[in-house]
TILUMDREN-819612 format. One record per atom (N, C-alpha, C, O): atom name; residue number from 1; residue in one letter; x, y, z. Coordinates in steps of 0.001 Angstrom, whole numbers, plus 500000, padded with zeros to 6 digits. Layout:
<recs>
REC   atome   num   residu     east    north       up
REC      CA   NUM        A        X        Y        Z
...
</recs>
This chain:
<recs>
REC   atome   num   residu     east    north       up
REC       N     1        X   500821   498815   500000
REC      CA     1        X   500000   500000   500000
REC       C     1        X   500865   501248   500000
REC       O     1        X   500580   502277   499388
REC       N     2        X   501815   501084   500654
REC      CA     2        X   502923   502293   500847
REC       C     2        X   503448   502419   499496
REC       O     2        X   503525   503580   499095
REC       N     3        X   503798   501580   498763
REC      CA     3        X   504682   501403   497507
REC       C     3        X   503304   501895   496321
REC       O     3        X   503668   502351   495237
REC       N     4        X   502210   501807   496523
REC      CA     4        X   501372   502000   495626
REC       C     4        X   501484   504300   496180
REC       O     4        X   501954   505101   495372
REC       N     5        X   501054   504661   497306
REC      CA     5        X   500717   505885   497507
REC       C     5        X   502340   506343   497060
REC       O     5        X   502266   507448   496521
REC       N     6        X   503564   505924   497103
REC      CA     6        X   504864   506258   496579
REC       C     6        X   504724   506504   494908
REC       O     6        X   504730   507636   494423
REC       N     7        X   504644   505734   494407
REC      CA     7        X   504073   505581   492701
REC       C     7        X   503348   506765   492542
REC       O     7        X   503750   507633   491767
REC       N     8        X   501995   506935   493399
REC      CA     8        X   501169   508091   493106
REC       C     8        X   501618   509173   493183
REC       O     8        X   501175   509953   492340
REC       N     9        X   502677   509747   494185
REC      CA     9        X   503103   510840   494707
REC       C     9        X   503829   510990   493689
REC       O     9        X   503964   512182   493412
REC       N    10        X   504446   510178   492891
REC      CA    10        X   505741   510432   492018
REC       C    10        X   505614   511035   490910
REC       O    10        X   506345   511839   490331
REC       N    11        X   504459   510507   490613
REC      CA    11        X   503068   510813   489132
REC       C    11        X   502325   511620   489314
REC       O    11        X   501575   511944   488394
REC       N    12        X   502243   512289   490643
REC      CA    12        X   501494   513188   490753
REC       C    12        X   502808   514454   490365
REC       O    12        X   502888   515213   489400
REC       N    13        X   503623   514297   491426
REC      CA    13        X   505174   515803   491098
REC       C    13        X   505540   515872   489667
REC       O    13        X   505948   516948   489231
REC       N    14        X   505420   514620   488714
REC      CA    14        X   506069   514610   486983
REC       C    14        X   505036   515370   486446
REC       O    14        X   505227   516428   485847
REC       N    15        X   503346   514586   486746
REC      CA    15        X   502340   515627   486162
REC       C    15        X   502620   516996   486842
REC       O    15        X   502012   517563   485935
REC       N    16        X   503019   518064   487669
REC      CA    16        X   502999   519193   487961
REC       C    16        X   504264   519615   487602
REC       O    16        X   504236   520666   486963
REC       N    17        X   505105   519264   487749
REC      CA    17        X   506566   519681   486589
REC       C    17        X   506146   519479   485068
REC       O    17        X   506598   520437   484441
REC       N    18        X   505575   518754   484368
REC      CA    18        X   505151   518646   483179
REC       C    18        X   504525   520032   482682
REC       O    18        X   504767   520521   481579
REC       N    19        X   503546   520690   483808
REC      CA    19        X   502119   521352   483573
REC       C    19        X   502780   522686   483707
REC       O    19        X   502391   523661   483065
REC       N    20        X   504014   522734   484739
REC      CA    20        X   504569   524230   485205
REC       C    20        X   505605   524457   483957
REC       O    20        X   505533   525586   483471
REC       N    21        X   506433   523689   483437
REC      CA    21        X   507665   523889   482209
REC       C    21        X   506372   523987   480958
REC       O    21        X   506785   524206   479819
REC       N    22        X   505444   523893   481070
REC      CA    22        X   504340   524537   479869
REC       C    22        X   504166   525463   479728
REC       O    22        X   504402   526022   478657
REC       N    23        X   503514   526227   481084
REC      CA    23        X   503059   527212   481411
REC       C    23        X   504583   528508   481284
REC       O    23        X   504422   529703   481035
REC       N    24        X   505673   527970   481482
REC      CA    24        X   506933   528724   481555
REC       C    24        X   506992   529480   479908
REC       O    24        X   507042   530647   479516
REC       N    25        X   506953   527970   479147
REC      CA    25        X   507313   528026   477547
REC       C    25        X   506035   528615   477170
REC       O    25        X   506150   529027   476015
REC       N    26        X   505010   528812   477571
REC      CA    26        X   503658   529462   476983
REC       C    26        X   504044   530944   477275
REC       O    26        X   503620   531759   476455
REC       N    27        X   504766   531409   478295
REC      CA    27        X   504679   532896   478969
REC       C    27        X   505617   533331   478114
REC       O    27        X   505613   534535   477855
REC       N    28        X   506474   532592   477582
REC      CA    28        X   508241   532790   476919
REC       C    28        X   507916   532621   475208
REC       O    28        X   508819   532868   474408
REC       N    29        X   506804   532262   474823
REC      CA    29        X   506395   532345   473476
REC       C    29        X   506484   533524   472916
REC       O    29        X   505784   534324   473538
REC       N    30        X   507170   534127   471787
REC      CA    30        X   506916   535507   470977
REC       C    30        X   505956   535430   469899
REC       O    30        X   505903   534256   469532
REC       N    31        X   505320   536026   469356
REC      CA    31        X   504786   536164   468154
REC       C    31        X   505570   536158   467492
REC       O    31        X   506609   536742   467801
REC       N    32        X   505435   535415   466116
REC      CA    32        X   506457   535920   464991
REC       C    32        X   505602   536280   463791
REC       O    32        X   506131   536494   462701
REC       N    33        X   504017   536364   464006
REC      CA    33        X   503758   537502   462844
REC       C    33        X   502188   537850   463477
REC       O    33        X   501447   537197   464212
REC       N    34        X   502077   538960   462943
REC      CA    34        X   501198   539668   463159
REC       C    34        X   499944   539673   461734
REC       O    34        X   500317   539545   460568
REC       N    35        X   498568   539833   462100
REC      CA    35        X   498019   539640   461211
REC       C    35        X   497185   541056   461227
REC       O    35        X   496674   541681   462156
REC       N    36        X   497249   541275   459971
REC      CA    36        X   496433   542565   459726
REC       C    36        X   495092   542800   458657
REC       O    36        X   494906   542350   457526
REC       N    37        X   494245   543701   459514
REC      CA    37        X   493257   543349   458706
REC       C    37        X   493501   545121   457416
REC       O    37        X   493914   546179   457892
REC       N    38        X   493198   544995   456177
REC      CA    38        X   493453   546133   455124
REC       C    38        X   492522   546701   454836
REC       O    38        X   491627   546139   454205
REC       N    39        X   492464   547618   455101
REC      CA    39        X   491264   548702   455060
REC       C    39        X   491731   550126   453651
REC       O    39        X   492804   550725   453596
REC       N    40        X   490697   550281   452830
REC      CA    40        X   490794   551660   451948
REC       C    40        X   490223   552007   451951
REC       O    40        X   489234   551316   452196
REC       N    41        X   489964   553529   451698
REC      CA    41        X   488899   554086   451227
REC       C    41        X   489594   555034   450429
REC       O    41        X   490795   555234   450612
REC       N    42        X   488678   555878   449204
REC      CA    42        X   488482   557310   448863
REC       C    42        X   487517   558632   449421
REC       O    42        X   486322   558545   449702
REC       N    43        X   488211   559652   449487
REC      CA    43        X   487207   560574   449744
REC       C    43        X   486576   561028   448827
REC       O    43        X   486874   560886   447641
REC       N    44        X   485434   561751   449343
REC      CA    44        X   484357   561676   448646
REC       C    44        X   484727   562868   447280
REC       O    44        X   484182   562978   446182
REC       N    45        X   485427   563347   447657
REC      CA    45        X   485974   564390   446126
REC       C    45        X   486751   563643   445092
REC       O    45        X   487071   563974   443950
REC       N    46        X   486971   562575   445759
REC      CA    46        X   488370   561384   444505
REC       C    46        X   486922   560553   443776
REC       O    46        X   486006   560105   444466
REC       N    47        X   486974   560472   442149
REC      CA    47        X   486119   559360   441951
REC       C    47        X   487063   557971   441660
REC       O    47        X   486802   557243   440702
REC       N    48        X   488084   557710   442508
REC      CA    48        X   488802   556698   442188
REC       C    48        X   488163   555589   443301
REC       O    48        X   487421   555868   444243
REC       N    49        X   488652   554290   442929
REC      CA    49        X   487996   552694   443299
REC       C    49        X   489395   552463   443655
REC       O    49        X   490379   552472   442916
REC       N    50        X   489311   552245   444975
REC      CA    50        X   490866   552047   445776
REC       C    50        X   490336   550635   446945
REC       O    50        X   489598   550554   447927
REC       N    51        X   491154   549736   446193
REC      CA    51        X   491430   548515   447200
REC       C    51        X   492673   547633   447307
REC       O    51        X   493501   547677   446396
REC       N    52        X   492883   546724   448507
REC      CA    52        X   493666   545751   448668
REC       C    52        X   493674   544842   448022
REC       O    52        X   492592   544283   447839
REC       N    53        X   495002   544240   447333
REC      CA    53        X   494705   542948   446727
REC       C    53        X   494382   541666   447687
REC       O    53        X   493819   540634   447322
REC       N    54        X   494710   541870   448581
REC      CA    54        X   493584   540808   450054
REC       C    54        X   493398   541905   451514
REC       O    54        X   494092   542747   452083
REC       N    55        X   492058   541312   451676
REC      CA    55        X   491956   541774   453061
REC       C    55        X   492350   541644   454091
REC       O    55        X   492106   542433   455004
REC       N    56        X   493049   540630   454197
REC      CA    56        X   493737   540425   455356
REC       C    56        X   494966   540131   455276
REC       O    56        X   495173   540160   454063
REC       N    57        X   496032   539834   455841
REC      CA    57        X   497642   540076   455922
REC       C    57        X   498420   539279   456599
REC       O    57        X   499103   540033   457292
REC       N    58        X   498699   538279   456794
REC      CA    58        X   500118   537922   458395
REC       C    58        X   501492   538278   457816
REC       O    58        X   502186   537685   456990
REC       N    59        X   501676   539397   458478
REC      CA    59        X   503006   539955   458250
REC       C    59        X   504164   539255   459665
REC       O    59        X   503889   539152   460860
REC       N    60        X   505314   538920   459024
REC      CA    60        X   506056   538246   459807
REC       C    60        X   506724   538919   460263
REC       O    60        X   507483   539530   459510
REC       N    61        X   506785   539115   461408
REC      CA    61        X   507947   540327   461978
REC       C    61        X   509498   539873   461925
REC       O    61        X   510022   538795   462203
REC       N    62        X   510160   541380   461359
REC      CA    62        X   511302   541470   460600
REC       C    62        X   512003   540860   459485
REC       O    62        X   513154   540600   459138
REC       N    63        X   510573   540721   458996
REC      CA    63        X   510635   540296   457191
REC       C    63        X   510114   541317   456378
REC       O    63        X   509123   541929   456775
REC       N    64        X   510621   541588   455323
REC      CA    64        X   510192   542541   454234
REC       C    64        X   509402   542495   453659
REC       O    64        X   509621   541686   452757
REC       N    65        X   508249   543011   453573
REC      CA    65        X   506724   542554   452908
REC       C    65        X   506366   543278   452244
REC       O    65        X   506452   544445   452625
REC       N    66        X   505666   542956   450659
REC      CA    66        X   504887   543619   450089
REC       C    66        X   503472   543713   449920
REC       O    66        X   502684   542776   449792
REC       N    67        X   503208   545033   449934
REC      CA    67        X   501298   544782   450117
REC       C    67        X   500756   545409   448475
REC       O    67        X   501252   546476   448111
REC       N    68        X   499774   544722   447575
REC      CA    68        X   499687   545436   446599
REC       C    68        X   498418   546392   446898
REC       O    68        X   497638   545944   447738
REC       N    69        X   498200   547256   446508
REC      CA    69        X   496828   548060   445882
REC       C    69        X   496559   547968   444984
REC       O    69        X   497486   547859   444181
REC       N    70        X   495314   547943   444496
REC      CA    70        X   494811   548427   443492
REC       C    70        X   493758   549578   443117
REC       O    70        X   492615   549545   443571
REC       N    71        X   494194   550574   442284
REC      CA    71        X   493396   551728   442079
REC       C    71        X   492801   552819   440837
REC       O    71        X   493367   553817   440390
REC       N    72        X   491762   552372   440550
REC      CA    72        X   490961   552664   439342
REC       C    72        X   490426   554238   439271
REC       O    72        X   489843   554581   440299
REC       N    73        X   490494   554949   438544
REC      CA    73        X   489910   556421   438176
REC       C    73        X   488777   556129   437615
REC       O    73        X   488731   556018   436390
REC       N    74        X   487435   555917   438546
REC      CA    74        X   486436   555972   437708
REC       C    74        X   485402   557090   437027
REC       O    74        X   484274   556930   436562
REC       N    75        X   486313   558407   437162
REC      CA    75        X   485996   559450   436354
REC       C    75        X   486279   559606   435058
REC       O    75        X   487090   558974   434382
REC       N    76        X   485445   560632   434691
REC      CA    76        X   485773   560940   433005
REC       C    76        X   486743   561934   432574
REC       O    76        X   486815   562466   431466
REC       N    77        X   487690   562165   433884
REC      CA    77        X   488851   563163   433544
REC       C    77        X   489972   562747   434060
REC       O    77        X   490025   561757   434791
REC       N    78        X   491250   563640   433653
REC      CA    78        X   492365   563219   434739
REC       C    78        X   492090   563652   435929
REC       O    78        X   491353   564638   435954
REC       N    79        X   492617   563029   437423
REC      CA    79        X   492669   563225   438526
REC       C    79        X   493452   562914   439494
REC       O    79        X   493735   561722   439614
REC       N    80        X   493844   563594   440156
REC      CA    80        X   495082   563185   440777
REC       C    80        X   494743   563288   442536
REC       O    80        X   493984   564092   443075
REC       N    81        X   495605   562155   443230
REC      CA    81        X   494997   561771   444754
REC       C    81        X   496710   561729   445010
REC       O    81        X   497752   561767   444355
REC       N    82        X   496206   561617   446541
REC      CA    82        X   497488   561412   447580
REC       C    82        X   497168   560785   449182
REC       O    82        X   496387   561201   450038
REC       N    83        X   498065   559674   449193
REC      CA    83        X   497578   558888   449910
REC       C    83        X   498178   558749   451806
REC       O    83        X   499303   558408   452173
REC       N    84        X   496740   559224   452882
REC      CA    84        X   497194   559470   453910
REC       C    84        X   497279   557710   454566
REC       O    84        X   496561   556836   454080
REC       N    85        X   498044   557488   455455
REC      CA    85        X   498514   556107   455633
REC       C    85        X   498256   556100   457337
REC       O    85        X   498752   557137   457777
REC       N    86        X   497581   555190   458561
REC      CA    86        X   497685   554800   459893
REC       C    86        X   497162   553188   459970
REC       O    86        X   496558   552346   459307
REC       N    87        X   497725   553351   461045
REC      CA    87        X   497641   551917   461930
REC       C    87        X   497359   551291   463146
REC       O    87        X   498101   551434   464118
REC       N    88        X   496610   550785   463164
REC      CA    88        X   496161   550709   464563
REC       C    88        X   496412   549266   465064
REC       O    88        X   496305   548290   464322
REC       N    89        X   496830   549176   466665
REC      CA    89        X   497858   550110   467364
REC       C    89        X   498285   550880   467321
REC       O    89        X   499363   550723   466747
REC       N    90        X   498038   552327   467765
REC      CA    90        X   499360   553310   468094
REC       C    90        X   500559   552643   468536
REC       O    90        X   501602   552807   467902
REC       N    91        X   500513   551795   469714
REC      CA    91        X   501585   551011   470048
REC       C    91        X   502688   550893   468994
REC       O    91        X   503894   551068   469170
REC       N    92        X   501994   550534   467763
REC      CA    92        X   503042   549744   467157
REC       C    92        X   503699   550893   466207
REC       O    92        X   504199   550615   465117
REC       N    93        X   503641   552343   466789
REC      CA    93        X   503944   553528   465938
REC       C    93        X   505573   553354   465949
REC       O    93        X   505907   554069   465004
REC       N    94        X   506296   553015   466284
REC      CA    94        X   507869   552779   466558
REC       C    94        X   508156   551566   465934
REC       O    94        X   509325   551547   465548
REC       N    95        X   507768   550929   465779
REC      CA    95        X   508064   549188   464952
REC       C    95        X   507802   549661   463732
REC       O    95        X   508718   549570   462914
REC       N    96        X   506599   550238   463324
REC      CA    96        X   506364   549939   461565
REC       C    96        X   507310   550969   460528
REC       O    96        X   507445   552185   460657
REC       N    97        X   507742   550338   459773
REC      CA    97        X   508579   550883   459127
REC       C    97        X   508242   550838   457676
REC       O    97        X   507803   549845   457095
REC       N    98        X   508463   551891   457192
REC      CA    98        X   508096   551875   455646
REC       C    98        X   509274   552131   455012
REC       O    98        X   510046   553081   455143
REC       N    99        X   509330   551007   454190
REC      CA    99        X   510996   551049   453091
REC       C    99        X   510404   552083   451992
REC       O    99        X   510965   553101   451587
REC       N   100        X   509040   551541   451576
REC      CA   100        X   508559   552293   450006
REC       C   100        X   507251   552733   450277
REC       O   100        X   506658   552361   451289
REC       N   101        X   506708   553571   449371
REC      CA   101        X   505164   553687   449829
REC       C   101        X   504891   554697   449207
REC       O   101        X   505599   555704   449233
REC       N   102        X   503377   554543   448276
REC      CA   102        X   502923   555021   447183
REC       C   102        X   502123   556419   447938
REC       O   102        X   501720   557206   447082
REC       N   103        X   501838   556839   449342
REC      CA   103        X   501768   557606   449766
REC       C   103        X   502408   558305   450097
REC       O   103        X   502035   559191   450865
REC       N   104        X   504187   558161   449465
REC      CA   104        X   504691   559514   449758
REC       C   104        X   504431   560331   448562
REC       O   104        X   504945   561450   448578
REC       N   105        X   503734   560003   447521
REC      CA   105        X   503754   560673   446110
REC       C   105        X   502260   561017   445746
REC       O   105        X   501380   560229   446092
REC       N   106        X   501866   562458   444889
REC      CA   106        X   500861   562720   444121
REC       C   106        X   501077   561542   443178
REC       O   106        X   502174   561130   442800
REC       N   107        X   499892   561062   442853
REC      CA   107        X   499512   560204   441673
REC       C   107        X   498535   560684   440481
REC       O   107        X   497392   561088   440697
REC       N   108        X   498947   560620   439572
REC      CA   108        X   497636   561165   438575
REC       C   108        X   497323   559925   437689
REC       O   108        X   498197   559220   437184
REC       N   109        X   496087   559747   437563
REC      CA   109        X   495411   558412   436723
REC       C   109        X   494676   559500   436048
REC       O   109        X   494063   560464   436506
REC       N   110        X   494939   559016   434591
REC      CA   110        X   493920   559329   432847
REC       C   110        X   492396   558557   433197
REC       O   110        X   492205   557448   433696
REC       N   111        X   491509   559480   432782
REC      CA   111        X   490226   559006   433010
REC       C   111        X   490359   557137   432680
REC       O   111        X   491122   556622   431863
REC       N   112        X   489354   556397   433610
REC      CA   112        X   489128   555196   432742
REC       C   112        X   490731   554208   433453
REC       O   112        X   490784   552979   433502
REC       N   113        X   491932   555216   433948
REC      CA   113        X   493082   554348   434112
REC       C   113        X   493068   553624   435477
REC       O   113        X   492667   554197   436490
REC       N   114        X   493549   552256   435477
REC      CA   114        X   493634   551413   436778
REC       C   114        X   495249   551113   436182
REC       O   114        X   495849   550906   435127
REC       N   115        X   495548   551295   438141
REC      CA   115        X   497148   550938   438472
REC       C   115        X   497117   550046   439591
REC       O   115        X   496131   549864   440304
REC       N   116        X   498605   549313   439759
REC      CA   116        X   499005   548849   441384
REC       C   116        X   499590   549615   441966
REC       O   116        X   500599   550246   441648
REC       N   117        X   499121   549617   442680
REC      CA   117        X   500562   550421   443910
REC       C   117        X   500855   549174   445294
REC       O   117        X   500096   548317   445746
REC       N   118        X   502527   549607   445735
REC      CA   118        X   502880   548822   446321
REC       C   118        X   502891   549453   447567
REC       O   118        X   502421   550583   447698
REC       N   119        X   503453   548742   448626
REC      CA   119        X   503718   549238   449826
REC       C   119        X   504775   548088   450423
REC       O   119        X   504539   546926   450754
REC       N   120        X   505985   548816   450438
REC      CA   120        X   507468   547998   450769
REC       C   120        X   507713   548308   451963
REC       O   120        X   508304   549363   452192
REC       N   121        X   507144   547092   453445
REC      CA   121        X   507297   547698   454804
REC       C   121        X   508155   546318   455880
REC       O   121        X   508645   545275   455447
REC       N   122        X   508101   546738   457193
REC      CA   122        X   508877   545333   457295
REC       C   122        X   508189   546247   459320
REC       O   122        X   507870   547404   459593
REC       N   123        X   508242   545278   459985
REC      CA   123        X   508087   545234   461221
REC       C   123        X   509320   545149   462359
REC       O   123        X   509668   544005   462650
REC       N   124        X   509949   546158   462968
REC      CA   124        X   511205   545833   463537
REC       C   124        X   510911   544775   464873
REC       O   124        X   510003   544954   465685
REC       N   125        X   511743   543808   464900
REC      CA   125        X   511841   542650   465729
REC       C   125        X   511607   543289   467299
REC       O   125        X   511099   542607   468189
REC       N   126        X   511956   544389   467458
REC      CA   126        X   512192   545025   468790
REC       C   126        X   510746   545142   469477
REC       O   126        X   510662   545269   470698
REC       N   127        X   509393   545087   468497
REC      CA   127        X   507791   545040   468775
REC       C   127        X   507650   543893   470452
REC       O   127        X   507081   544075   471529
REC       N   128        X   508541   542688   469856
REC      CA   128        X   508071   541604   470415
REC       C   128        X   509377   541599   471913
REC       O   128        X   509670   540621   472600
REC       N   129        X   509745   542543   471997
REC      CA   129        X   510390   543048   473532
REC       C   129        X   509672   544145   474339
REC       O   129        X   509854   544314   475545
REC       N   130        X   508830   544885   473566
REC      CA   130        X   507796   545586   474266
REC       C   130        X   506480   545082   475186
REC       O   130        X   505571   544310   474881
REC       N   131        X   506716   545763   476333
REC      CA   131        X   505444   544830   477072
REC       C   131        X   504126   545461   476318
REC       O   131        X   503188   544672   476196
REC       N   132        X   503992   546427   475938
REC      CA   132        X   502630   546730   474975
REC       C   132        X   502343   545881   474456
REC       O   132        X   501291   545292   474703
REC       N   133        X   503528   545365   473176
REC      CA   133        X   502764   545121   471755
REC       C   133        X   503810   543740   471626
REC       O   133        X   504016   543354   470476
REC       N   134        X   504476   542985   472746
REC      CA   134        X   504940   541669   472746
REC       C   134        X   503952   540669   472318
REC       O   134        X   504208   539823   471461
REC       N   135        X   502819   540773   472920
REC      CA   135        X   501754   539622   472820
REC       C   135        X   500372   540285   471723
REC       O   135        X   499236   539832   471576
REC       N   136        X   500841   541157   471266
REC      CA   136        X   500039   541804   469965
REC       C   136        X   499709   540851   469002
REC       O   136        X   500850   540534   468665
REC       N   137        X   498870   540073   468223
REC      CA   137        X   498684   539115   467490
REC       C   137        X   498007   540109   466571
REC       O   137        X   498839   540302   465684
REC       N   138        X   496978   540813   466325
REC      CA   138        X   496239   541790   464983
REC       C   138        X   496665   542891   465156
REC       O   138        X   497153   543263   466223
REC       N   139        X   496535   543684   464006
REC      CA   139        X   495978   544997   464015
REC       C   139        X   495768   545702   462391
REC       O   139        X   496096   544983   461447
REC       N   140        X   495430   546573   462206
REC      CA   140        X   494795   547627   461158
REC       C   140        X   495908   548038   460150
REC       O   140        X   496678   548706   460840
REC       N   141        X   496286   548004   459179
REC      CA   141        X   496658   548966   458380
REC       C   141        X   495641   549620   457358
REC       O   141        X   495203   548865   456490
REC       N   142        X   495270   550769   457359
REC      CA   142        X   494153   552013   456942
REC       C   142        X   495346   553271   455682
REC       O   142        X   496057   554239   455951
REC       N   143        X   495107   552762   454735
REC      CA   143        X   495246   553923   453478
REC       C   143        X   493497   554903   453457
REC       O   143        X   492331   554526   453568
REC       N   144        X   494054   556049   453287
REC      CA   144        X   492664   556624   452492
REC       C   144        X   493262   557836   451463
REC       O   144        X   494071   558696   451811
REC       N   145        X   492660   557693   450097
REC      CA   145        X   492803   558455   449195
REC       C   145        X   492427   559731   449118
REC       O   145        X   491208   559894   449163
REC       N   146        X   493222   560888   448995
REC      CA   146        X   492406   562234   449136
REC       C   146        X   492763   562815   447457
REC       O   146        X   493835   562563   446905
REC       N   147        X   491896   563444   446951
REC      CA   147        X   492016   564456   445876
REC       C   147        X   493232   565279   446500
REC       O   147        X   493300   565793   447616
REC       N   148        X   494036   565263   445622
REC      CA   148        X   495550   566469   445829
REC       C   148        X   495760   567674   445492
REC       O   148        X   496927   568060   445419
REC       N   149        X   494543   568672   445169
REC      CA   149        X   494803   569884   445468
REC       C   149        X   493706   570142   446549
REC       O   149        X   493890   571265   447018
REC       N   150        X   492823   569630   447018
REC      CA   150        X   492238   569464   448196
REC       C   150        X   493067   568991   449501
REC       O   150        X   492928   569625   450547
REC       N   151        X   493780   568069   449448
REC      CA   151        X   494777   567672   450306
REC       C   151        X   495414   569157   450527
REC       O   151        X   495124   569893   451470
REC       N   152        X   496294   569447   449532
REC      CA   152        X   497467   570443   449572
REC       C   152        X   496555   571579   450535
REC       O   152        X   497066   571939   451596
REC       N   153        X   495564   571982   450245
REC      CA   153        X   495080   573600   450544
REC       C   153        X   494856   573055   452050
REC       O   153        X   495342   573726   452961
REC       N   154        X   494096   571791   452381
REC      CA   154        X   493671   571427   453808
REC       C   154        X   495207   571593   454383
REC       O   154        X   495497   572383   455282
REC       N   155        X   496112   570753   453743
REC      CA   155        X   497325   570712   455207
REC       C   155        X   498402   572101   455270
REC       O   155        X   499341   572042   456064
REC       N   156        X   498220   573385   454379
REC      CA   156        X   499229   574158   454687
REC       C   156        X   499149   575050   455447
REC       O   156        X   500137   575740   455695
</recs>
């Protein structure tokens, strides 16, 4: 009987060392990508058709990623937009990094014209040492298209 409650006790301490070195490696887990959901719009002065080539994203942190757009002038003239760019998390305002990005530039599309635009960005590894945004699994990246001499007069 002694040798049987010995056995138990023994199987009982392996199951709770088993359950605690889990719980260690679960707390010690990083993310290694983040998934984002892609949001566009135009304002209401642009008649351009502005979207993501997917809606959703897992960007791998501190890998170089490309995101495409796509964006149609569905007016009957030339018109030209410029593209304001956020993300949500604020948190993650120090990690995201933009190598390229079709919002640093006026664009002009010929009535009738559809283009891609890219977006060349990468996530710095340093996200997943922050107690904020360590255990961050989603968040937002938000383009919206503005008409560019409307833009210009609003921001000077």
């Amino acid at each position: 009987m002694f040798s049987n409650l010995k056995i138990k006790l023994v199987l009982f301490f392996l199951f709770m060392l088993i359950i605690s070195i889990s719980l260690i490696a679960i707390q010690k887990k990083e993310n290694t990508f983040i998934k984002f959901k892609l949001i566009t719009s135009t304002h209401t002065d642009l008649p351009w058709e502005f979207s993501s080539a997917n809606s959703t994203l897992e960007i791998k942190i501190g890998e170089v990623t490309n995101i495409e757009y796509i964006v149609k002038n569905l007016g009957d003239k030339k018109t030209s937009g410029i593209a304001s760019f956020s993300y949500y998390p604020k948190e993650l305002n120090s990690y995201m990094i933009k190598i390229d990005c079709f919002c640093y530039d006026i664009h002009i599309l010929e009535a009738g014209e559809k283009r891609k635009f890219v977006l060349t960005m990468t996530i710095d590894p340093k996200v997943t040492k922050d107690s904020k945004t360590k255990s961050l699994e989603e968040g937002i990246i938000q383009f919206i298209f503005f008409e560019s001499e409307n833009f210009k007069q609003e921001n000077i």
